[in-house]
N, C-alpha and C positions, 0 to 999 in steps of 0.2 A: 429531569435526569441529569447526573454531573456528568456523561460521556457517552456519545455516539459510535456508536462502529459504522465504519462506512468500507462497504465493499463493492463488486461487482459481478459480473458472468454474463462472457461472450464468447459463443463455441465456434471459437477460430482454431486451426493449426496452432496445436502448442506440445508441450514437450511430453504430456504420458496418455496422448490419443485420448479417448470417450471415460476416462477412470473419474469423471466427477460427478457423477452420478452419486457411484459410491461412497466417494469423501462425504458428499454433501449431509449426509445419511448423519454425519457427526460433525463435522464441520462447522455447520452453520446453525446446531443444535446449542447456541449458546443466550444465556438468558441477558439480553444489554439490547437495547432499543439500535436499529439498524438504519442506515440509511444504503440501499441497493440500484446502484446502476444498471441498466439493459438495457436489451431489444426489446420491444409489443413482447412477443416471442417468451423472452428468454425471463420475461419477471413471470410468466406464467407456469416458468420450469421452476425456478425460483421458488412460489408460493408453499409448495405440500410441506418444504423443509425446514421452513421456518417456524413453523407449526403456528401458536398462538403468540409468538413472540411479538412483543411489537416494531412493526416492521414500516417503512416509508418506502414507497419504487418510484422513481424516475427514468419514465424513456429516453434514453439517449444512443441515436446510432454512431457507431464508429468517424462516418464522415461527417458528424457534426464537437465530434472530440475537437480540444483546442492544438491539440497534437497532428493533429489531420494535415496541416502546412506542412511538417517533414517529413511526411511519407517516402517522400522521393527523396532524401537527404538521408537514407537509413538504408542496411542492407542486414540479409540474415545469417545464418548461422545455423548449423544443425545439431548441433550441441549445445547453445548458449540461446538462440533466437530463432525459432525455425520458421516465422515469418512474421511481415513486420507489422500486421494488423497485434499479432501478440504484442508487440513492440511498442505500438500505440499505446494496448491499452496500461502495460505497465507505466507508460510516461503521463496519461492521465490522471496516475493516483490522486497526485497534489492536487489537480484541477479538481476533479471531483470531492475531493474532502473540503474545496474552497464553495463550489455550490453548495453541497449540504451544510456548510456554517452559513451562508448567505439565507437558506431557509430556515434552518435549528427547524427542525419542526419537534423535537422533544427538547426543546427550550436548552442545551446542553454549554457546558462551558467548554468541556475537553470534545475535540473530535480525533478520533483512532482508525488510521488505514488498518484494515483484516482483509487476507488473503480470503476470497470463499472457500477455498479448497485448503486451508490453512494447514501448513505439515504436519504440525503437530497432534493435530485430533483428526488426521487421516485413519486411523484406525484406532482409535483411542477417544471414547465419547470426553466433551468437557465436565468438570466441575459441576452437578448437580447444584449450582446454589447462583445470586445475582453477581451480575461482573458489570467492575470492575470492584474490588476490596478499596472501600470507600478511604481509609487510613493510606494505606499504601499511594494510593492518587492522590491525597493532599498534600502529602511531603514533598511532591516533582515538583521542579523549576517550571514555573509559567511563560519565561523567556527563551527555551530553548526547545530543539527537536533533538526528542523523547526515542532513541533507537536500542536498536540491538545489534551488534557487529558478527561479520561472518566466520570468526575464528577469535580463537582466546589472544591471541597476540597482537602487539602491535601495529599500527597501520604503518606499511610501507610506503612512506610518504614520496620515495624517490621512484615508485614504480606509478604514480599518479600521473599519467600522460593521457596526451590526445591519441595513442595509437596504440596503447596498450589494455587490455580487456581484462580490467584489476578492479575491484572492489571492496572497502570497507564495513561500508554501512548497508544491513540487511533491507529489502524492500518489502518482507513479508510482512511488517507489522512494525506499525510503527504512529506516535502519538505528539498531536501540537495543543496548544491552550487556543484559546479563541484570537487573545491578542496578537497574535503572528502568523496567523493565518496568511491572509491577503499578503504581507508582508516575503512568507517563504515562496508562494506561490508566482509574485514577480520577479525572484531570485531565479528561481527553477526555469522558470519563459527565458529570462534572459541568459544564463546557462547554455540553454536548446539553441537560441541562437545565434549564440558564436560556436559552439563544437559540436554539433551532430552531423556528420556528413558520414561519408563510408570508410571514413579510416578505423573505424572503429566499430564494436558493437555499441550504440551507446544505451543501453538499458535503465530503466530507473536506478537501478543499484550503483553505475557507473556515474551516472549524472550525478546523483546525491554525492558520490565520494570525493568527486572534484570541486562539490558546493563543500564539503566539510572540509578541504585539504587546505581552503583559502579564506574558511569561517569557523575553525575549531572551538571557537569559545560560544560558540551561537547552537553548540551540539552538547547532548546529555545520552550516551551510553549508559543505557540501564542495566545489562545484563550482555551474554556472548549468545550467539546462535540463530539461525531462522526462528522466528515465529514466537519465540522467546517472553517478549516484550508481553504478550498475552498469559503468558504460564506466572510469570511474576505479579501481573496486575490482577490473577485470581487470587492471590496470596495464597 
């Protein structure tokens, strides 16, 4: 297979209470081989939704995330982070899409962060047909991370601070080649540890936008919008 999706689900405090049930129902009803992070627990909640897809689970608890060191160096938010185990697990994404290329277990060149709960096929089933649109995936830059941005406009590169709660680059979805794998994911570590403390919220979304503000040429904006990156790659 040319592309893994790798997601996860951990039912901590987050922002629309017990609604992933629901999502899930479409969500995770997409035909592309899966790499799924959890609890014992939580890949059993997992299973019914993925139906025959083929699917990979690893158990991973929260306190064993690579992220688990700045728990105490994060604070929340009731709007933006309403605690900071959610916080963790957004900041795991990279780490996790770094283990499942360290396995491939469907041999994959392209690994692709997907929200489980993905916004877009929250109420709206996907694409009855295989993803990713095999054409569309070969024309992408293999040297660069493959995103979606949060609005059609320009990045406000002056509002890029350590104490401002501003965002670029989308975290809902979003795609690397094999060769820069390990390479983004020691960017991202060392990132976390010069600016995560409580001046900020610092969310995946934030951390990335200050990795893109000082490595723009090392970024490939594929499209505008949450979850995006997935609706273009079904062609």
């Amino acid at each position: 297979m040319s592309l893994t999706c790798v997601s996860c689900y951990y039912p901590v405090k987050n922002k629309y209470g017990n609604s992933y049930g629901e999502w899930f129902k479409t969500s995770l009803d997409i035909d592309c081989p899966y790499v799924v992070f959890s609890t014992k627990e939580g890949i059993e909640y997992i299973k019914p939704f993925r139906k025959d897809h083929p699917t990979y689970y690893i158990e991973l608890d929260i306190e064993d995330f690579v992220t688990y060191k700045y728990k105490d160096r994060m604070k929340t938010d009731n709007t933006h982070c309403p605690s900071i185990e959610l916080n963790l697990i957004w900041n795991e994404k990279i780490f996790m899409i770094k283990k499942a290329y360290q396995l491939n277990p469907f041999k994959s060149e392209w690994f692709k962060w997907i929200d489980a709960g993905i916004c877009i096929y929250r109420e709206v089933r996907p694409p009855e047909k295989k993803f990713p649109d095999e054409n569309i995936l070969n024309k992408l830059p293999k040297d660069k991370f493959i995103y979606s941005s949060s609005n059609n406009i320009n990045p406000y590169m002056a509002q890029i601070t350590p104490t401002n709660y501003y965002h670029h680059v989308c975290g809902t979805s979003y795609l690397l080649h094999i060769h820069i794998i390990n390479d983004f994911a020691e960017i991202y570590e060392k990132y976390m540890d010069t600016f995560v403390n409580t001046n900020n919220i610092w969310t995946d979304q934030v951390v990335l936008t200050h990795i893109f503000k000082n490595n723009t040429t090392r970024f490939y904006k594929l499209v505008n919008g949450y979850g995006e990156v997935t609706r273009v790659l079904f062609g």
